[in-house]
C-alpha positions as CSV (number, residue, x, y, z in Angstrom):
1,X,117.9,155.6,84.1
2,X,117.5,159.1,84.8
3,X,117.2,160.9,88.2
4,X,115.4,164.5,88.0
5,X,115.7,166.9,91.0
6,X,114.7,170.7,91.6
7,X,117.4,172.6,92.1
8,X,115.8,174.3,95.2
9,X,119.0,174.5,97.1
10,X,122.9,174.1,96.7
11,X,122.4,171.1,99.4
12,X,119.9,169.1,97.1
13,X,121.8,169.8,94.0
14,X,124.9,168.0,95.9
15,X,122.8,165.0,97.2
16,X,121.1,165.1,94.2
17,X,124.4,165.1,92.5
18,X,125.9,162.0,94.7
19,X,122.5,159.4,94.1
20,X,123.2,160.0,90.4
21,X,126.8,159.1,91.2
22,X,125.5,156.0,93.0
23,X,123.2,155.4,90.4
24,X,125.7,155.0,87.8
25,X,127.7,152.8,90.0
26,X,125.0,150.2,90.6
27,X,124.2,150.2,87.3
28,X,127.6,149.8,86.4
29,X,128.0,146.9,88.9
30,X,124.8,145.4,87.6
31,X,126.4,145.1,84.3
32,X,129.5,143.4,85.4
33,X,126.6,140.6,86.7
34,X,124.4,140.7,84.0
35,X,126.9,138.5,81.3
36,X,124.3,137.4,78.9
37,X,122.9,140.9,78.5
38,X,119.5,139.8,79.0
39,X,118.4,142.9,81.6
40,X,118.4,140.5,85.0
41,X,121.0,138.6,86.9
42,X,120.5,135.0,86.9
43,X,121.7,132.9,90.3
44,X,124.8,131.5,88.2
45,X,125.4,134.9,87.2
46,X,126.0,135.8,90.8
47,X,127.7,133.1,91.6
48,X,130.3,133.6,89.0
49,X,131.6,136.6,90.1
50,X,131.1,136.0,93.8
51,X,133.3,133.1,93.4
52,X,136.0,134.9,92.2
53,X,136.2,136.9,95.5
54,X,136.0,133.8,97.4
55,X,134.7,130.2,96.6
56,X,134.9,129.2,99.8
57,X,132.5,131.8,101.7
58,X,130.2,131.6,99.0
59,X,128.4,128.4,99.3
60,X,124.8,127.1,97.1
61,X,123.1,127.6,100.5
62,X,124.7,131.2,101.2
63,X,124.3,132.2,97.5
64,X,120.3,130.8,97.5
65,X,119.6,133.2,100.9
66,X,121.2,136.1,98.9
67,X,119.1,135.3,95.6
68,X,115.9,134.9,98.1
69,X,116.6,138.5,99.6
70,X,116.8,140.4,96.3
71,X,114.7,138.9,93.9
72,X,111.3,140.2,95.1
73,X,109.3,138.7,92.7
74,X,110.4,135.2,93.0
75,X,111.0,134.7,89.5
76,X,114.2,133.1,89.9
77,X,115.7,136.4,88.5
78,X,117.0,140.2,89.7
79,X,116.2,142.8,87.5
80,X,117.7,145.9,87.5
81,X,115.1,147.2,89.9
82,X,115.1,144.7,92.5
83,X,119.0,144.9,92.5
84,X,119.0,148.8,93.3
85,X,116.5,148.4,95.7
86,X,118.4,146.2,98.1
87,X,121.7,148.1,97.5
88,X,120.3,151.1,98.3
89,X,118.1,149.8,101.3
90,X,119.7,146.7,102.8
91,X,121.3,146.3,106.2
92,X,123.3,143.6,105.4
93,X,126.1,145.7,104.7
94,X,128.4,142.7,104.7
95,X,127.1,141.1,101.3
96,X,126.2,144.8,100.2
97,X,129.7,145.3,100.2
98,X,130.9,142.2,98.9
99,X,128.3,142.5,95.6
100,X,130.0,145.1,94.7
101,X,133.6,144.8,95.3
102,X,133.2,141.6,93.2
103,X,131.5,143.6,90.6
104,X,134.6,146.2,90.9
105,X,137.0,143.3,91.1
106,X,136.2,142.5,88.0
107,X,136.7,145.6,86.1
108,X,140.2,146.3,87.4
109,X,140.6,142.9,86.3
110,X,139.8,143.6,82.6
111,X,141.7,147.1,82.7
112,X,145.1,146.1,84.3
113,X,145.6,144.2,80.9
114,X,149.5,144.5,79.8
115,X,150.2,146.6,76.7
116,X,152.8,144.6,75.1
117,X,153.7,140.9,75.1
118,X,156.3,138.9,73.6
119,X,154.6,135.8,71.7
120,X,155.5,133.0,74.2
121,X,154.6,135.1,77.3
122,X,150.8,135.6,75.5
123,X,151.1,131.4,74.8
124,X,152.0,130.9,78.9
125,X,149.6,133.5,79.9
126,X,147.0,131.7,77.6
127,X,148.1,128.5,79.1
128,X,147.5,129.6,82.8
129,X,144.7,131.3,81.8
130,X,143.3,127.7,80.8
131,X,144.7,126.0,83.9
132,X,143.0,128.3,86.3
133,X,139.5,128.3,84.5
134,X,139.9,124.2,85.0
135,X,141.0,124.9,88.3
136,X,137.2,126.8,89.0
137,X,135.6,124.8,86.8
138,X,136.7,121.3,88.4
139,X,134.4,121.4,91.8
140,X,131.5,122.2,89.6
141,X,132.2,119.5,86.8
142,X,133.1,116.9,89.7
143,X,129.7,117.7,91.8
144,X,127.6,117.5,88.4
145,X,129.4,113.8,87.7
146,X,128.4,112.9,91.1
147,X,125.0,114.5,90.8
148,X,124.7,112.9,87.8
149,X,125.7,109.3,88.8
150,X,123.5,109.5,92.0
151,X,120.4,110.1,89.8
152,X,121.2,107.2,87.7
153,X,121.3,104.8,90.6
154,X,118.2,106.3,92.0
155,X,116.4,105.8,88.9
156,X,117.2,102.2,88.7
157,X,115.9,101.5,92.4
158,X,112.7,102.8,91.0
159,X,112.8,101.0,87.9
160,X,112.1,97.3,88.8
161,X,111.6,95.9,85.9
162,X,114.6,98.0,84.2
163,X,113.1,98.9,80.9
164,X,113.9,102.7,81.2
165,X,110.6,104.1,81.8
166,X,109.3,104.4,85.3
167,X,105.7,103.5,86.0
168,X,103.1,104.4,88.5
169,X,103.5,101.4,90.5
170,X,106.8,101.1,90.7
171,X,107.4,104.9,91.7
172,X,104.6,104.0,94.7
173,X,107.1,101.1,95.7
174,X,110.1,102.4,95.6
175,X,108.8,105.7,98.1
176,X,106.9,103.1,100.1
177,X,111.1,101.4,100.6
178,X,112.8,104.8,100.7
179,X,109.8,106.4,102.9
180,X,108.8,103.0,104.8
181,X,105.0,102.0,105.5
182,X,104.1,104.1,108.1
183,X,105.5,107.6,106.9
184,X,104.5,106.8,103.4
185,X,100.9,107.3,104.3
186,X,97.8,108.4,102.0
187,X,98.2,112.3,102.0
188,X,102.0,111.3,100.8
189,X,101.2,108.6,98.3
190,X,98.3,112.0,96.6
191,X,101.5,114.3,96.8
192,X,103.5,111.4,94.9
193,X,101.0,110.6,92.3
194,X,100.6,114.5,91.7
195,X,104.2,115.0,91.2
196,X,104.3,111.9,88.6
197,X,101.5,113.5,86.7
198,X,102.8,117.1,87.0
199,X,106.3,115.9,85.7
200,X,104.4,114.7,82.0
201,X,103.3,111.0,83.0
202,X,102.1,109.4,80.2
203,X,99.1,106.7,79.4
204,X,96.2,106.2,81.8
205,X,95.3,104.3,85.2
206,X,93.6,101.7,82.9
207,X,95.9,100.8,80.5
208,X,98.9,101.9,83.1
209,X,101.0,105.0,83.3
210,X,104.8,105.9,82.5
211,X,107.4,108.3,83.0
212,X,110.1,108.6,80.3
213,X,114.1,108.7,81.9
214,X,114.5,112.3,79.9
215,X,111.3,113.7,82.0
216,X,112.3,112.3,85.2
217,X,115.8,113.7,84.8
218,X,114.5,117.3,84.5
219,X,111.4,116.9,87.1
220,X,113.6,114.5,89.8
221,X,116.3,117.7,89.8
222,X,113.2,120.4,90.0
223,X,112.1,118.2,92.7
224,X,115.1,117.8,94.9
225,X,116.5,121.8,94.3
226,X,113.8,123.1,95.8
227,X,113.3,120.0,98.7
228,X,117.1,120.7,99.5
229,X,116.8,124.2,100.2
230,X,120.0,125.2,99.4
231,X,122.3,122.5,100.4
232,X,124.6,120.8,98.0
233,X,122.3,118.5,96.3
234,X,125.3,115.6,96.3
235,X,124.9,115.5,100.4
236,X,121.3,116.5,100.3
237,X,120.5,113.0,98.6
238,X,123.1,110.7,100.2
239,X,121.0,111.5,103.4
240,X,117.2,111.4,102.0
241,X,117.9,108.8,99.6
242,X,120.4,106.8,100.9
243,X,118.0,103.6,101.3
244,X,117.9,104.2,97.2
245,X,121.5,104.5,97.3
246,X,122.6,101.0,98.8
247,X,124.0,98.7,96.3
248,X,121.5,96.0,95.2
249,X,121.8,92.3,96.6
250,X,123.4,89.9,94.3
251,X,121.5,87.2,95.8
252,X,118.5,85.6,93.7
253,X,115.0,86.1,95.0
254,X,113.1,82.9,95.0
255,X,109.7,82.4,94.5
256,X,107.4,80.3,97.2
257,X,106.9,78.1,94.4
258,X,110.7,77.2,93.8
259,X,111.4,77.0,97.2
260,X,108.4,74.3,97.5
261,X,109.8,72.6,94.2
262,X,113.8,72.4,96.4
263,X,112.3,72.1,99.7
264,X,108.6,71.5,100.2
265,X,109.5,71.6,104.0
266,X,111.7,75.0,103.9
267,X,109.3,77.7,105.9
268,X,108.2,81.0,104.0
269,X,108.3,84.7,104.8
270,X,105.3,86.5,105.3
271,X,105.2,90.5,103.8
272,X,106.2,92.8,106.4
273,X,102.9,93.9,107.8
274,X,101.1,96.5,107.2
275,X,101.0,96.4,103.7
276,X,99.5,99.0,100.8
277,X,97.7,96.8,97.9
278,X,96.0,98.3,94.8
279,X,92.2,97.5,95.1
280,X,92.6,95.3,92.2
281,X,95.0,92.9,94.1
282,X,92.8,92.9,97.5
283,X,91.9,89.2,97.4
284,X,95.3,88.2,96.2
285,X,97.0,89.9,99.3
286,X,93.9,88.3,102.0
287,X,94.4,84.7,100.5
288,X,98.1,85.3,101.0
289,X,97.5,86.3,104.4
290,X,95.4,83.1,105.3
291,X,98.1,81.2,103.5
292,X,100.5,82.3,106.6
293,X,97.7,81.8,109.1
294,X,97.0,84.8,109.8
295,X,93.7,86.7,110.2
296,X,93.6,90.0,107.2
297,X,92.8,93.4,108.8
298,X,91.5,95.0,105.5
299,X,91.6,99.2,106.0
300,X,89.8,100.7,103.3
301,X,90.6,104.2,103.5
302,X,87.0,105.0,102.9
303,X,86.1,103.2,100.0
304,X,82.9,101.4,99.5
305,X,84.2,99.6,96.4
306,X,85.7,97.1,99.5
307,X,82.5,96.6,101.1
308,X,81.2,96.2,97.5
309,X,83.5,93.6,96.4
310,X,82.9,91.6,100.4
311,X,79.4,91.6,99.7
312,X,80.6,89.5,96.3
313,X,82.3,86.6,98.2
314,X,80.8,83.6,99.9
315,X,81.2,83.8,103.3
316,X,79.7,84.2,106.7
317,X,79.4,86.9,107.5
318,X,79.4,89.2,111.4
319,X,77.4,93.0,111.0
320,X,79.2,95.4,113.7
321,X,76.4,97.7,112.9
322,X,73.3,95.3,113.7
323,X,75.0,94.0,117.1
324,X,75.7,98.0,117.8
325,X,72.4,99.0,117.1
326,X,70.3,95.8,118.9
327,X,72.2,95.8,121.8
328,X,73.5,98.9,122.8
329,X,71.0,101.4,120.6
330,X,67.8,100.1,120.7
331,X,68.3,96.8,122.9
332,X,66.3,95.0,121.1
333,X,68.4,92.1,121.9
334,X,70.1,90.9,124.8
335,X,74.2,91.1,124.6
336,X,74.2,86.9,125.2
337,X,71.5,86.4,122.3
338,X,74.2,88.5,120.2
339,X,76.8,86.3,121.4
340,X,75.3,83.3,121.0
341,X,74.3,84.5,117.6
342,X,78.3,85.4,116.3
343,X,79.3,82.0,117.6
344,X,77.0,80.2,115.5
345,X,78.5,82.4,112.5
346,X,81.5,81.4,113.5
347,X,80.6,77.7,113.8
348,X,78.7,78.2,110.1
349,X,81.9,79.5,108.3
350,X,84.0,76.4,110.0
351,X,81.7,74.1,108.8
352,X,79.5,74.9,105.8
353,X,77.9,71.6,104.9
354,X,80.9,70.1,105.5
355,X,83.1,72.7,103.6
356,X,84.8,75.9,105.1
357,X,84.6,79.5,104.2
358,X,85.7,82.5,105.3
359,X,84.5,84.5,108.2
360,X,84.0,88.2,107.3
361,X,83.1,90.5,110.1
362,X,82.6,94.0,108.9
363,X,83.5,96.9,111.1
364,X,82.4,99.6,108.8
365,X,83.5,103.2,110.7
366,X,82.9,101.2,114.2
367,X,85.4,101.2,116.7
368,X,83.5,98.0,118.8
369,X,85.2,96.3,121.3
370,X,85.6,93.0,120.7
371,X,88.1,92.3,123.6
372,X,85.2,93.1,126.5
373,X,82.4,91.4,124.2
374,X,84.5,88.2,123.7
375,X,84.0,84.7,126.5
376,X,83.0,81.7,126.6
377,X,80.5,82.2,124.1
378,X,83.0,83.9,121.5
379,X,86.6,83.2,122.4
380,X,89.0,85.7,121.1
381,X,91.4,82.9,119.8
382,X,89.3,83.3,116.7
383,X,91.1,86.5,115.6
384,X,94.0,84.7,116.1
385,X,94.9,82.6,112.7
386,X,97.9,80.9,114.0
387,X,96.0,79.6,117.6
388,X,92.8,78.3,115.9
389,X,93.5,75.2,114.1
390,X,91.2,72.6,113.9
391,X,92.6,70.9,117.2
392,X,91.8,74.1,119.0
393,X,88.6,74.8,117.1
394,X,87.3,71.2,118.6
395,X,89.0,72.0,122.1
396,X,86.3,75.0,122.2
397,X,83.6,73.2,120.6
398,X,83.0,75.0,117.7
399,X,83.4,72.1,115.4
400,X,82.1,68.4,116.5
401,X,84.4,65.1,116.3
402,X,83.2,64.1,112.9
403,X,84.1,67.0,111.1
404,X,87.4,67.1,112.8
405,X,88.3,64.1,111.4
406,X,87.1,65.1,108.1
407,X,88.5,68.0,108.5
408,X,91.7,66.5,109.6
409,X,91.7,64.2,105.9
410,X,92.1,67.0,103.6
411,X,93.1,70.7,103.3
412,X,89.3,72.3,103.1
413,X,90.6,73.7,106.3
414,X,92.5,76.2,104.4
415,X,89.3,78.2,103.0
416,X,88.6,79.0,106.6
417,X,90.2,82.4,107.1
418,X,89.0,85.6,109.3
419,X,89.1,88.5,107.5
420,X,87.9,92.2,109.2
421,X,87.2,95.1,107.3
422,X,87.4,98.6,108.5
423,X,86.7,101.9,106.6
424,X,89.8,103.4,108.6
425,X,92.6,104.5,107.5
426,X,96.5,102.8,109.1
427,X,97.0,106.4,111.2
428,X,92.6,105.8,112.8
429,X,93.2,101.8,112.8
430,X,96.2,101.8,115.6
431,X,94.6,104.5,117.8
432,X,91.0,102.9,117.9
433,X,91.2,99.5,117.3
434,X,94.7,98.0,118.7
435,X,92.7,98.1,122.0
436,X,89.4,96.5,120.9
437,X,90.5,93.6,118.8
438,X,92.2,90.7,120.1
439,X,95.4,90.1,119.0
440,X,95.4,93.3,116.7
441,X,99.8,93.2,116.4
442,X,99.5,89.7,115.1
443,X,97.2,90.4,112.1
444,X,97.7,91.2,108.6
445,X,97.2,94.4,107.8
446,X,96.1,95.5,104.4
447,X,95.8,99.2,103.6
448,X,93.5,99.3,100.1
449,X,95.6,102.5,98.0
450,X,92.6,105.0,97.4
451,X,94.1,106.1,94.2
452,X,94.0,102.9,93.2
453,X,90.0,103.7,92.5
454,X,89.5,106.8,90.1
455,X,86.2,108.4,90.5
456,X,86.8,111.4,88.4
457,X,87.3,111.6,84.6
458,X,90.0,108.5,84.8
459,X,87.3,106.0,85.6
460,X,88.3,102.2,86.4
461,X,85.3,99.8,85.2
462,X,85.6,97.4,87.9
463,X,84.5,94.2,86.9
464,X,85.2,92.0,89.4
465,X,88.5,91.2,88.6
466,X,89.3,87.4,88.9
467,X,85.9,86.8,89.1
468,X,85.5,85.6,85.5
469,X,86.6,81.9,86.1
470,X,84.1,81.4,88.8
471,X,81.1,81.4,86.8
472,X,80.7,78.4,84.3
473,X,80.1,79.5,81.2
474,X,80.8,82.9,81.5
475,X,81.5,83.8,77.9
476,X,78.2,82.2,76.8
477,X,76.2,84.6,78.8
478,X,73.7,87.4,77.6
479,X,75.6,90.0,80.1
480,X,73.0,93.2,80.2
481,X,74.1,96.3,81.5
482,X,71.8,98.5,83.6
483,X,72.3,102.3,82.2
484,X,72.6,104.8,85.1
485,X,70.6,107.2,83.5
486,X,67.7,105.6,82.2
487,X,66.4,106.4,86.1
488,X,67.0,110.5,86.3
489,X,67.6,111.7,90.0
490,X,66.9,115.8,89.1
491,X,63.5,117.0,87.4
492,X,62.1,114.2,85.8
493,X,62.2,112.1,89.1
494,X,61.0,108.6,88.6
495,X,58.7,107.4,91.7
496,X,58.9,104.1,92.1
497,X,55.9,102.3,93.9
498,X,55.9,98.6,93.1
499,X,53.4,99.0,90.8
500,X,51.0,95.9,91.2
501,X,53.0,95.1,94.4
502,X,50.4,97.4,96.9
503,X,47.7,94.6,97.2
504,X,51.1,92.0,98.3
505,X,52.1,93.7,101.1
506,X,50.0,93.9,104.5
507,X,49.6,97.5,105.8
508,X,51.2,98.7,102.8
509,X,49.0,102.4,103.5
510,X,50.6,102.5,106.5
């Protein structure tokens, strides 16, 4: 680097003569940082020296703020540019000064060299020598064991199944435990799922996705560095991840079905509600719900694929939208006729020639208040699974003596089940609906995973699922695919007019 000047005056040539002086001296003390020779100073690089002067003061968090207040750019980096710049103009002359009485340090340290040693005093010297560098070293080697062994545990809280490769489920569980339900909400589960992808996932939704141990390693540590901000990363995790960190129960988990085959009498645990399901699990997770008596609150997060795959069951089923829209929009219909009319679907699902089924009332993006429009007419017991059995169902005359006792013979009772869906999400759910449905902290409620549905280049085929076995003869059908676009939707529109169909329908003209 050279400095030009005019030599106008005797004044300028003499300051012009000290900023080459100090010139040469932050270049010099850049060198004494620069180690690797590589024209920047890296953070490790600063730390080294810094150290020297006084471990203690100079802590990851202290030495990140200094790093952040040179390096410009953000690169990670301090060139030689960025280094004279904040000499020269900081106003923190505390770490000013400190920069570069390390960077002095150092050189006095490699000049005061002795010029002649006897053999065994160059061995002892040698020998301290190695003591003290094992002396610096040890905090650092120690942290990066501990660093080390707390990434190891972590890794195996994530990794269920313990096969050394974590997959996209198992990542979503294990931040659903470390996070819990409510804070480990949609926009967090999108941030988790871009993370997974960003750090080299491989596979696909379909087929399932995985991230190696070696990957996770480099992206977990990215990951945390910059999360901590600063702080030793051995304390950082203790207190983000200390759920993570707990050492796993010895104890065996049982199944439902081996504690029937021990005890057929010994009670089961329901899930801690709310849960978050994958779409493709949604009638697994509402039967188990029914199986505990209680009614399934199914939050869809926006997704029609739920109101889709409803439409697919047999049940009975209760339209918030029509009720909404007859009553209190067009009032076409008298609230009692609407009354009358969900009690008799409610009577139709609890006895379905002579079978049950379940009762589906759809909410849609409603927030309809079922606590003012319930009575006499529609009790609000019915959105209670554990009140309505079929004692209390006869007690309120929704089912008649003869089916009770049928009823009371087997265990049809079981397919009766209430199940609401709601295109809400868990945060729009508690603040407008725990006030309009009955009983809302007793249900089960099931949050549908949105990214459990791709609808961009990663696209799920869903084919009903489970639905296979329910059709006899399945694999002997001719199954014929409509194609999408055989009916185009941009220039060449298709109109569709029930050809032949104009002379079937009365008024059709008008």
């Amino acid at each position: 680097w050279v400095v030009m000047a005019p030599k106008k005056a005797t004044a300028k040539a003499a300051s012009a003569s000290a900023a080459s002086g100090s010139s040469a001296k932050i270049l010099e003390a850049f060198k004494k940082y620069d180690k690797n020779k590589d024209g920047t100073i890296s953070k490790e690089e600063l730390k080294a020296l810094l150290s020297k002067l006084d471990s203690s003061v100079w802590s990851e968090k202290r030495l990140e703020k200094l790093v952040k207040a040179i390096d410009k750019d953000k690169n990670g980096k301090i060139d030689y540019d960025e280094f004279t710049k904040w000499v020269m103009g900081t106003t923190d002359n505390k770490d000013k000064q400190a920069v570069l009485d390390a960077a002095k340090a150092d050189s006095a340290s490699k000049t005061e060299e002795p010029k002649s040693e006897s053999k065994d005093s160059k061995s002892a010297s040698a020998a301290d020598s190695k003591g003290d560098k094992k002396k610096e070293e040890a905090p650092t080697d120690s942290a990066d064991a501990d660093l080390s062994e707390l990434m190891e545990t972590i890794f195996k809280f994530f990794d269920e199944d313990q096969d050394g490769q974590l997959e996209r489920v198992e990542l979503l569980t294990g931040e659903e435990k470390r996070m819990g339900q409510l804070d480990f909400g949609p926009s967090e589960r999108k941030k988790v799922i871009a993370w997974f992808k960003e750090a080299g996932a491989e596979g696909n939704p379909t087929s399932g996705m995985f991230l190696s141990k070696e990957k996770w390693d480099v992206a977990f540590k990215a990951r945390i560095t910059e999360e901590a901000e600063g702080e030793p990363l051995v304390e950082w995790l203790k207190k983000n991840y200390s759920v993570c960190l707990e050492p796993p129960k010895t104890s065996k988990k049982i199944t439902d079905e081996e504690v029937k085959k021990e005890d057929p009498d010994a009670p089961r645990e329901p899930p801690k509600y709310p849960i978050t399901v994958p779409f493709q699990e949604l009638d697994q997770h509402i039967a188990q719900a029914g199986s505990f008596d209680k009614t399934a609150l199914v939050l869809s997060c926006g997704l029609n694929e739920v109101e889709t795959f409803m439409s697919y069951q047999i049940n009975s089923l209760v339209d918030v939208k029509l009720i909404l829209n007859e009553v209190f929009i067009s009032k076409s219909k008298p609230r009692e006729e609407a009354q009358k009319e969900v009690r008799s679907k409610v009577k139709v699902a609890m006895n379905s020639n002579g079978f049950c089924k379940p009762l589906h009332i759809r909410m849609a993006n409603s927030a309809f208040d079922w606590v003012s429009f319930c009575g006499e007419e529609v009790p609000s017991d019915i959105f209670c699974g554990s009140k309505m059995t079929v004692e209390h169902a006869h007690e309120l005359g929704l089912v008649d003596t003869g089916h009770r006792v049928l009823l009371s013979c087997d265990d049809r009772w079981t397919s009766y089940q209430v199940v609401i869906t709601s295109t809400f999400d868990l945060e729009k759910a508690q603040e407008f609906l725990a006030d309009k449905l009955p009983h809302f902290s007793e249900m089960a409620i099931i949050i549908v995973d949105p990214e459990s549905v791709k609808k961009d280049d990663e696209v799920i085929h869903r084919s009903m699922d489970g639905q296979m076995d329910k059709l006899p003869h399945f694999s002997e059908m001719a199954i014929i695919i409509v194609d999408p676009e055989s009916v185009k939707k941009d220039d060449e529109v298709i109109h569709r007019s029930m050809d032949g169909q104009m002379d079937k329908l009365p008024h059709f003209s008008e």
